[in-house]
N, C-alpha and C positions, 0 to 999 in steps of 0.2 A: 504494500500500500504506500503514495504517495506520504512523503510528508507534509503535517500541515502547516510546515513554518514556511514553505513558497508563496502561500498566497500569503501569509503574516505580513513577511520581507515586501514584499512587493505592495502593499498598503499598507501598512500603518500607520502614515498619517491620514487615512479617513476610516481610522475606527468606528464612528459612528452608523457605516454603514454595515455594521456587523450583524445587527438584532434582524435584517432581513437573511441573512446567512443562516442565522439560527434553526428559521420555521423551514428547510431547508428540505427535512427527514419527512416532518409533518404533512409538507406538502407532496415529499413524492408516494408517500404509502396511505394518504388519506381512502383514498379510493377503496382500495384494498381493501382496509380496515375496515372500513364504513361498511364495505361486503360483508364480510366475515362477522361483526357486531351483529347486522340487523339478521342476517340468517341465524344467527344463534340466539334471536331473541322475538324471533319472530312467532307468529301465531300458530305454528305448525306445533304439536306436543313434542314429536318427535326433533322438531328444531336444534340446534348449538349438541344435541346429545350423538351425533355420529360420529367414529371415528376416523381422527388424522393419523396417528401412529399410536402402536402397540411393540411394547416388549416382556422381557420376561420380569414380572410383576408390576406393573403398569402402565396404562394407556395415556391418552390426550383425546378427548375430548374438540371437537371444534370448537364448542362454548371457550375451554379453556386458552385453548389454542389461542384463537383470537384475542385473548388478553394478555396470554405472555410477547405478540408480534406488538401489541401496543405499549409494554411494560418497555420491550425492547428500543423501541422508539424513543421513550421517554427518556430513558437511562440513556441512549448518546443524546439527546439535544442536550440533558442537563451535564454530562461533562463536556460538551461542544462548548457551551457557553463559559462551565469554569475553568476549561482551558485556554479560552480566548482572554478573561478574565487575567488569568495568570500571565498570558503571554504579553499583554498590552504594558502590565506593571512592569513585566522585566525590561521594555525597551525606554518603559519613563524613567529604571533605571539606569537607561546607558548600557546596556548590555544587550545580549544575544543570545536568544534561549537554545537550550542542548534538547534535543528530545528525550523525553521521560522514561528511567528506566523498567515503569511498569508498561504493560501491555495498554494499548490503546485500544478502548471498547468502541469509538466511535464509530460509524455509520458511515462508509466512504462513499460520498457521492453521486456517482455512479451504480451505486448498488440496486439490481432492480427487484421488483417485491417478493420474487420466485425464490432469489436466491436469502435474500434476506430471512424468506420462512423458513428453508433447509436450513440455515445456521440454526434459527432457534428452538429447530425439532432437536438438531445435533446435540445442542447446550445443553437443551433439559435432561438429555438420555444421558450425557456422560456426566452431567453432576450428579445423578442419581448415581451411575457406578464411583462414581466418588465417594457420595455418601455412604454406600455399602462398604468402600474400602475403611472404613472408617477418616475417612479426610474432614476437617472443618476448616470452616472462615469466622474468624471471631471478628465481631464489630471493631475492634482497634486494628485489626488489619485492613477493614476497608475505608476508615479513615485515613490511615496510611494511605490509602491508595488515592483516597479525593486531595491530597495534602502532595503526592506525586501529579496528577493530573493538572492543579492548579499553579506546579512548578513553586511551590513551596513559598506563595504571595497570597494565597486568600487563606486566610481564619479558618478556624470550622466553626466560630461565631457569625461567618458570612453566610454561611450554603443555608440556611433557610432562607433568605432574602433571591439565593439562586434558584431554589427551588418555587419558589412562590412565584417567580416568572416563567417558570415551564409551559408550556404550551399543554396544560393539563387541568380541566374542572373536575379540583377533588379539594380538599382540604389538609392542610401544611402536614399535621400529623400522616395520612394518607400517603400522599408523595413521598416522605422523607422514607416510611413504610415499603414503597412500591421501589425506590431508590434502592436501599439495602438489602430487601429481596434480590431485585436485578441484578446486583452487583453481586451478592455472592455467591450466584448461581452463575454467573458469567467467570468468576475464579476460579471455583471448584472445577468449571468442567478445565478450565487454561491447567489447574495447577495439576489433574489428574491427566492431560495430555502429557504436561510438561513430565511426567515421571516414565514414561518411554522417551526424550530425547536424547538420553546418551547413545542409546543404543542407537536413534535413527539419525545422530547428529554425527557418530564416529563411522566414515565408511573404512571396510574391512580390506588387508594389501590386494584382494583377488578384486572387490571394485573400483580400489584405485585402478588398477592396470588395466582391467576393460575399459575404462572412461581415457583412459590415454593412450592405449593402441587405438579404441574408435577416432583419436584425431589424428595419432601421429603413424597408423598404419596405411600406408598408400598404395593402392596397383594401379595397374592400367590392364586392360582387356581389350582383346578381339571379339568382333561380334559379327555375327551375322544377322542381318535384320528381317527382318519379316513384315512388313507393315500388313495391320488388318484390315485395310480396304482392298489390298489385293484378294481377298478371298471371299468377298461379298458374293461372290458369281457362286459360289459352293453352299453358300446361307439359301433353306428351301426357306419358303413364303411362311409367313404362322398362319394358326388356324383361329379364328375369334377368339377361342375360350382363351391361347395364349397370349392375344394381345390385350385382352381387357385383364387378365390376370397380370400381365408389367404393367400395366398404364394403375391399377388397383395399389399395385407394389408401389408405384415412384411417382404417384400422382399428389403426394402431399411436400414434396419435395423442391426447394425453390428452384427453375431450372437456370442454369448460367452461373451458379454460386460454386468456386474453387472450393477445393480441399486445401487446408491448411494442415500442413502435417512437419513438425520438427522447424518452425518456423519458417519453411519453405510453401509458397503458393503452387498449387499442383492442380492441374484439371481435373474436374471431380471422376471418381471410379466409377459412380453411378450417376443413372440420367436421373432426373425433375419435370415435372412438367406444371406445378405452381405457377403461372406467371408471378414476379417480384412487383412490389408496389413503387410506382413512378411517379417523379416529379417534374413539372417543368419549373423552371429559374430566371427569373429577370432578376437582371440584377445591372446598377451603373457604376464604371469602371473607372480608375484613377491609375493612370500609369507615369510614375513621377519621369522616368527616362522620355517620356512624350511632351510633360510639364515642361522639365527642363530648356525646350525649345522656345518657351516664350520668354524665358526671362535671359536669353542669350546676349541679346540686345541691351539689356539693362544691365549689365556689367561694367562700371566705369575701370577705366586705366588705373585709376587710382586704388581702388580696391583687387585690382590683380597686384600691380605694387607692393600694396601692403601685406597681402597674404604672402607672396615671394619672401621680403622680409623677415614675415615670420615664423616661417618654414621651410627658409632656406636649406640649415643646418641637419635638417630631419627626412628633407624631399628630396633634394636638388645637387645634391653635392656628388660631381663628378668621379666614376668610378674606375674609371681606365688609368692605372696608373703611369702608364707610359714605360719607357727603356729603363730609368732612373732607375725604376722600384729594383727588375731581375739585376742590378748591378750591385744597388746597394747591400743587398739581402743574399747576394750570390752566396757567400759560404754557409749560409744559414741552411736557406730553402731549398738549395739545388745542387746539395752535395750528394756524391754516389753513395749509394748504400756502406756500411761500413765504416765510412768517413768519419770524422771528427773526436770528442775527447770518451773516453771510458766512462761511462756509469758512475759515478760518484768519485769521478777524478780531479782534482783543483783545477781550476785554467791558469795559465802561465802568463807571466807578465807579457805584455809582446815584448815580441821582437823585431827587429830592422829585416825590411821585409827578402833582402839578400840570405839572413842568417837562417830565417823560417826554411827557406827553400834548400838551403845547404845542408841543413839537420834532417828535414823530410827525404833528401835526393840519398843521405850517408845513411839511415835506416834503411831506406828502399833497398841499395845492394848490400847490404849485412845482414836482413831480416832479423836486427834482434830491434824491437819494439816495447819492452819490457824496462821502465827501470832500474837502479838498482838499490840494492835494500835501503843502503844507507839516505841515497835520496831520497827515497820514499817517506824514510823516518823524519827526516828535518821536513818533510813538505806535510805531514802530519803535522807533526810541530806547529810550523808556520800556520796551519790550521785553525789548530787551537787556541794557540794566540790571537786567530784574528778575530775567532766567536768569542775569546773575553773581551778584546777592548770592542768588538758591536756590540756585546752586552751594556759593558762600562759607558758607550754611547747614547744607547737606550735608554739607562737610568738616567745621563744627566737631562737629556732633554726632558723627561717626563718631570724631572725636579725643577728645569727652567719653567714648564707650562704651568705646575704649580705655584711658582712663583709669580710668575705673570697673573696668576688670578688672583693672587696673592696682595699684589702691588696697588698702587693710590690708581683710579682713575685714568687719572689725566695720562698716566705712561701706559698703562693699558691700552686706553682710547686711542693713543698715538698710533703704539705698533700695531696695534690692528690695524687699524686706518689705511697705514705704509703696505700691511699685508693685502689688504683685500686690494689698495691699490696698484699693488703689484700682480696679485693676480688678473686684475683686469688688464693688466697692459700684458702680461702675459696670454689673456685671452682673446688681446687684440692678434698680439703676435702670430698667434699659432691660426686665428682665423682668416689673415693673409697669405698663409698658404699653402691653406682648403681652396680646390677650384669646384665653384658651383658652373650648374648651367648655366647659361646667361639667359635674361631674362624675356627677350624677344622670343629666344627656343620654343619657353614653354608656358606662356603665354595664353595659345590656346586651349593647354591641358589644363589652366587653372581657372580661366571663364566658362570653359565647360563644366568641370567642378562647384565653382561657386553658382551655378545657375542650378547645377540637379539638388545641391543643399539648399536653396532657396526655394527648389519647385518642394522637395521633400516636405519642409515646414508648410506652406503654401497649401500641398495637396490633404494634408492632414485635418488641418482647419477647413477647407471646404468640404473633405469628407466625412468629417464631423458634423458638417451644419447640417449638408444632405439628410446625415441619418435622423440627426434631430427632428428636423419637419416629419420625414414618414413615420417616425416612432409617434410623435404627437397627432397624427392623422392617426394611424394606428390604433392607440389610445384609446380614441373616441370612438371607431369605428368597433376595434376587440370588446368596448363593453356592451355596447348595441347588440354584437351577438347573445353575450352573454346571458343579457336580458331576452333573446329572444327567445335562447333555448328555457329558461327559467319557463318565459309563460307559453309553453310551446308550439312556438312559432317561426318558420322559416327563418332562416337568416338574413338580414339587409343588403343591399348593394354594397361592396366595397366603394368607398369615394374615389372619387373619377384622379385626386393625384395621387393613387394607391393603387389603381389600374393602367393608368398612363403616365412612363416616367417622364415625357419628353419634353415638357416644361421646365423641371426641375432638372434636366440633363443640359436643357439652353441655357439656365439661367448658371448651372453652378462651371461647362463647360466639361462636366466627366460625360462618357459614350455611355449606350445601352446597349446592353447584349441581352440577348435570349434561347435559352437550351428548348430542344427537343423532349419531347416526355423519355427521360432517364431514368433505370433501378440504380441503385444505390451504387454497384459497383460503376456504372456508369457516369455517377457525378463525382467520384472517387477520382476518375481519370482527369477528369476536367482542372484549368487552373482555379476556377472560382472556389469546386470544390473540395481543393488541398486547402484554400486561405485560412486562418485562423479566427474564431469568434473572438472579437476582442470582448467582449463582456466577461468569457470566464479563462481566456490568455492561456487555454491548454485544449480547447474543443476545435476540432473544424469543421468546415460548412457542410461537409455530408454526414457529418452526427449529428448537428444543429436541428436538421433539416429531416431526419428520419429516427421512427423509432416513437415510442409511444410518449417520450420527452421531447420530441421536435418540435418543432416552431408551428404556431398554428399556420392558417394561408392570410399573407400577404402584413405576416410580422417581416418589419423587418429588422437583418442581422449585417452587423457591421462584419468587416473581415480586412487581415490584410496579409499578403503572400511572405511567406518566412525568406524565399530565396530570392525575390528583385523586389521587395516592398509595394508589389501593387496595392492599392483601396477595392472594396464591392463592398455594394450594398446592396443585399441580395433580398429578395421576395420570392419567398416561393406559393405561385399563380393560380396552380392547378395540381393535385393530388388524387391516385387513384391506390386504390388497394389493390392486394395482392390477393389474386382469383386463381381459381381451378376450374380449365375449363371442361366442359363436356367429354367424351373420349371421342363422339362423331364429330368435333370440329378441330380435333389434331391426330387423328387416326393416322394420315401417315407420316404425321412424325413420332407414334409411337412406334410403326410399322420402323420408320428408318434407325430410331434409337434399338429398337428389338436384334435385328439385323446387324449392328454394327457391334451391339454385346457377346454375340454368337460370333461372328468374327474373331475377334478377340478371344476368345475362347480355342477356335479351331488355328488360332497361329498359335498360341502356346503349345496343345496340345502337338503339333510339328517341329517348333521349338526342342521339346524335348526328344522327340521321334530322332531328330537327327541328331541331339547330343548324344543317343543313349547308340545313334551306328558310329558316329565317330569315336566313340570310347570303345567299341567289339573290332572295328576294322583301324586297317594299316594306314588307312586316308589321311591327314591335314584338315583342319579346318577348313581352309582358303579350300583345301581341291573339293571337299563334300558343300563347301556354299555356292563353288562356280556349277558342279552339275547341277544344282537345283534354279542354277539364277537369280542368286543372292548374294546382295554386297558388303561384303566386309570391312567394317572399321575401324580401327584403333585406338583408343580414348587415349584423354592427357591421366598420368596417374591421379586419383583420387583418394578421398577416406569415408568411411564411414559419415564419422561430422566433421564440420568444420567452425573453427573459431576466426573470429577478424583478429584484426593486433590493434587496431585502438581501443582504448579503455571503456570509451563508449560502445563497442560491437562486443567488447568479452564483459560487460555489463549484464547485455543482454539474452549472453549464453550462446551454445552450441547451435548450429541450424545442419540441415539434412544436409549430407555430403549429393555430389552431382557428379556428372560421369559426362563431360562435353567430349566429343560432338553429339552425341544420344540426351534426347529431348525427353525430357521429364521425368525422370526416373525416379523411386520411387523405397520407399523401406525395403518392398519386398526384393526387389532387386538389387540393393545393395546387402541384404540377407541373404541371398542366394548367390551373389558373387563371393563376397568374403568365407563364405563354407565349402567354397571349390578348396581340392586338398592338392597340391603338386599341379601335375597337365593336365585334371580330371576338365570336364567337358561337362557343361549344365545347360539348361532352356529355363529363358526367366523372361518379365514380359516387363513395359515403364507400367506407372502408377495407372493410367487409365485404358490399360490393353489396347489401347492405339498400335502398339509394334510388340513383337517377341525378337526376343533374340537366344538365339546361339554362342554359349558363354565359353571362351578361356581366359585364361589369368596368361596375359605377354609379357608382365613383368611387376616382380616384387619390388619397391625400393629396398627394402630390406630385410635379412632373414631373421627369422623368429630370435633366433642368438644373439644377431645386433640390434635386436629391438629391445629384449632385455636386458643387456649393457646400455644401451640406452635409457631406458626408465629407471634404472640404477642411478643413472650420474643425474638423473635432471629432475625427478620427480617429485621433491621435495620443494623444487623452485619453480614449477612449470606453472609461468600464467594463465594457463587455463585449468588449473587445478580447483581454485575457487567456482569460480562459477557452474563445472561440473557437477561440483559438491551439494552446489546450492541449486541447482537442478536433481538430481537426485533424491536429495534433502526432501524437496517440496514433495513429488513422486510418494515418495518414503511414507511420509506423514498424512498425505492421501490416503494411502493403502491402509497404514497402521490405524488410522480414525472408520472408514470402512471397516475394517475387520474389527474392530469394540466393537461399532454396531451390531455390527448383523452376528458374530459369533460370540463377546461376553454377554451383550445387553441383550442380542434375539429381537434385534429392531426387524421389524417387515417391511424392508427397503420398496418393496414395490407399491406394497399396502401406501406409504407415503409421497412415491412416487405421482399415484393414483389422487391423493387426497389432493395433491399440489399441484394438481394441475391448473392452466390460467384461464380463469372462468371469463365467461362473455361479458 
């Protein structure tokens, strides 16, 4: 989870705009709630009494249920706000708060109701195996803990006054009640995970080594390919029952939406035939490299001058040293290897440059280069002596500077005075001769500069004002709806400058553009919809814009591009949902997707036919793919995964290793390569049976022995050790919380599954 001092840092001088932050949880699970309350209080006997999960000695209740998803609510707005609380003190004291070293119960964000219910089915079931372990939370430990959260600045004389602002009709005793419930059910289950961490936090030497052969194990492979459109002509026709049976299969399934596998984007293995919900986009654009052009003109000489000036030193300063430089610096820079003094050898006084070369010329035919002892010993000597009197040096200066601070004023004031005056003549000196550009050169590079820093400021302010006006039209127009659904009644016309940008596009000078109805991946691709929401400076226009939190139609959202700084302000016009269509009005693209699975199918199944003759007969690869009329290719070696080397890319962990020139390959394929033993010969197919291939291993980087020595010398320092870890880690405790449930606790993972489904 993020932390929450990025947004702190980045505002705190408009704290006040915090208490809207707050209702933050309230408003995204009101909904939910308000379901789950009125069904469980509803007029039905049977009402709130069905079950959401069961274990072995107790159930949940939906009644219940929906009180502990509301308890849960409660319990983060009220530490959201005593931690903001906390954090606001620490910078009125000049400081910069550390994150807390208790667990953060807070509500991230983003979190949507589905997943927010599974946490609090999870909670309740492992504080009860808690409590069975005999575990407790004593009241003094969870003030500790509000006394952590609040970063060690609010009272616990405060937190009624926090509490009584909760977003909660009950009564102070109640809340504080509903508070320490919350909380120590949210402990017990942290502090009875946390008693498997050693075990899942230490990985074992057998998975260290798997997690760094999988990066640093590399091959390369011959393949023979197979593509599966070539054998459409062999795929018979289906018969009804089997096409309505795929279309039954894959008709809930959104079509066009990637496989996401190992951090790598993969064509999906299976078809969709969902259509995905579409958007169209107006939105008017600011491109300051466009801007720039008008304020070209407005650039005085004077202000290029002065910017020259005063970044000359940092800009402009000529870097071709000339002949001078390899002359001056010849014995330094551009001695032969070997050259020059020994390793911790004294340098010699010079010598008269006749003598240098007579002692160098009488070494060269003697080959004895060695001094001898007794010189050695006085030039030790000589050594010595010279690091007592630099010490004896040392000292007095450092006694003179004490004295100098030491001394009246007025002598003080002097030599400084003389000092700093000399260093400026000194830094006269030495800036005569620095040769800069001169200044007609560059000129143009700095009016062009100073125009795109003028458009920048410029475009900002007008795309600010833009957004302004249609948020303020907006406004007006969002609650008209509001009110209309209230008394149920159609929606209003949007106003006419909330439908037509081209007013406000004359007046402020930005373009309008407009998309095509686009699915999400589709505004994904676009520039508008990579730009950033500047409202919450971490979302962009195609999350803004989709999703049961998106923008209603014809909000508008500011944005501005992270890689050339453009402006949008985007409207989205028209919204359609995502349908399923009939199976009579895409029959044959179910017909075509059926076809092309069975394809894919009958190349594997060849795939392997001809691994398993290459391995019985005396052939080659190359000679058993030319008699069938398939081309063979060589990949660059690869691994399993792969890590980046910036800090930022081993951040974010391992992704799927790849096998170029072979397009989209896939787990099971780098599964089925890495378990070839020696020249064995295998058939494996990419990630969406688009191609099979014909497998050998052309070359190892390295043998299992030098991989071992390998992971000997490096693995205690290997950069991607971390993050491995912390991959696994997560993995780990997946699993390990999974198996509480369902094997200590006898949770009915489906039974809950079932219960939590996203109601209409």
């Amino acid at each position: 989870m993020a932390s929450p001092f990025t947004y702190f840092r980045k505002y705190q001088k408009v704290f006040l705009a915090v208490a809207g932050v707050l209702a933050i949880v309230v408003f995204v699970f009101a909904d939910a709630l308000s379901n789950l309350v009125v069904s469980a209080a509803g007029g039905d006997a049977g009402a709130g009494k069905s079950i959401v999960a069961s274990w072995n000695g107790g159930e949940l209740t939906e009644r219940k249920f929906a009180r502990l998803v509301q308890r849960r609510s409660f319990v983060s707005s009220v530490l959201q706000r005593l931690q903001m609380t906390g954090v606001q003190r620490v910078y009125e004291a000049g400081q910069e708060p550390t994150e807390p070293s208790v667990p953060n119960f807070v509500i991230p964000e983003q979190t949507d109701i589905n997943r927010l219910q599974q946490e609090v089915v999870n909670t309740h079931v492992m504080a009860d195996l808690a409590q069975e372990a005999g575990m407790t939370v004593s009241d003094g430990v969870i003030l500790h803990y509000l006394q952590q959260m609040g970063f060690e600045r609010v009272e616990e004389s405060e937190i009624p006054a926090i509490l009584e602002a909760a977003p909660l009709q009950a009564s102070a005793q109640f809340k504080e009640n509903w508070l320490f419930a919350g909380l120590r059910e949210l402990l017990l289950a942290d502090q009875y995970t946390r008693t498997f961490g050693s075990a899942i936090a230490t990985p074992m030497p057998m998975e260290r080594w798997i997690d760094w052969t999988s990066v640093n194990e590399r091959v390369a492979v011959e393949a023979a390919v197979i593509p599966a459109d070539t054998l459409l002509a062999e795929v018979p026709e289906p018969t009804d029952a089997e096409v309505a049976a795929f279309y039954d299969e894959h008709k809930e399934r959104l079509a066009g939406v990637p496989d996401i596998i190992g951090r790598r984007e993969l064509p999906a293995a299976t078809p969709g035939f969902r259509r995905p919900e579409r958007v169209v986009l107006k939105y008017l654009v600011g491109d300051p490299v466009e801007w720039s052009q008008k304020y070209i003109d407005e650039i005085t000489d004077e202000e290029i001058a002065d910017y020259y000036e005063r970044n000359k030193r940092s800009e402009f300063v000529m870097t071709d040293f000339g002949s001078d430089f390899a002359t001056e610096f010849d014995d330094d820079l551009f001695m032969d290897e070997g050259e020059g003094e020994e390793e911790g050898e004294p340098a010699e006084e010079a010598a008269p440059e006749g003598d240098v070369e007579g002692e160098e010329a009488a070494e060269a035919e003697s080959g004895v280069t060695e001094e001898p002892a007794a010189e050695a010993a006085d030039t030790e000597a000589v050594a010595e002596e010279a690091a007592t009197e630099e010490e004896e040096e040392e000292e007095e200066a450092d006694a003179s500077d004490e004295s100098a601070d030491e001394s009246p004023s007025g002598e003080g004031e002097g030599e400084s005075a003389d000092g700093a005056n000399a260093a400026e003549e000194g830094d006269a000196a030495a800036d005569e001769d620095v040769k800069y550009q001169p200044l007609e050169e560059v000129a143009d590079q700095i009016r062009a500069r100073l125009a795109n820093d003028r458009a920048v400021v410029e475009l900002e302010k007008v795309a600010q004002g833009a957004y302004s006006k249609l948020k303020k039209s907006y406004s007006r127009y969002g609650l008209a709806v509001v009110e209309a659904q209230a008394a149920g009644e159609p929606a209003p016309e949007p106003p006419a400058e909330l439908q037509d940008l081209s007013a406000l596009a004359k007046e402020t000078g930005l373009t309008i553009e407009e998309t095509l109805p686009l699915s999400q991946l589709g505004v994904r691709d676009t520039p508008v919809g990579l730009a950033v929401d500047t409202r919450t400076g971490d979302r962009l226009i195609v999350q803004a814009v989709f999703g049961k939190r998106g923008t209603d139609l014809y909000e508008p959202i500011l944005g501005r591009s992270q890689f050339d700084g453009i402006w949008y302000i985007t409207l989205k016009t028209t919204q359609t949902p995502d349908t399923v269509p009939p199976l009579e009005e895409i029959r044959d693209e179910v017909v075509e997707e059926w076809k092309a699975k069975r394809a894919g199918e009958l190349a594997l199944e060849r795939a392997k036919k001809l691994a398993s003759d290459a391995e019985q007969s005396s052939q080659t690869l190359e000679q058993i793919a030319e008699a069938n009329g398939l081309e063979v290719v060589t990949t660059d070696l690869f691994s399993r995964l792969t890590l980046g080397t910036a800090q930022s890319e081993l951040q974010r962990g391992a992704r799927l290793g790849e096998a170029p020139p072979l397009q989209d390959v896939g787990q099971q394929f780098l599964d089925d390569v890495f378990g070839l033993v020696g020249d064995s010969v295998g058939g494996t197919h990419n990630h969406d049976q688009s191609a099979a291939y014909v497998v050998r291993v052309a070359q190892r980087e390295s043998t299992e022995a030098g991989l071992r020595s390998r992971f000997l010398r490096e693995a205690n320092t290997w950069s991607g050790a971390m993050p491995m870890m912390r991959a696994r880690l997560g993995a780990t405790q997946r699993n390990v919380v999974q198996k509480l449930l369902a094997d200590r606790a006898g949770l009915d993972l489906e039974q809950v599954a079932r219960a939590l489904q996203p109601r209409e």
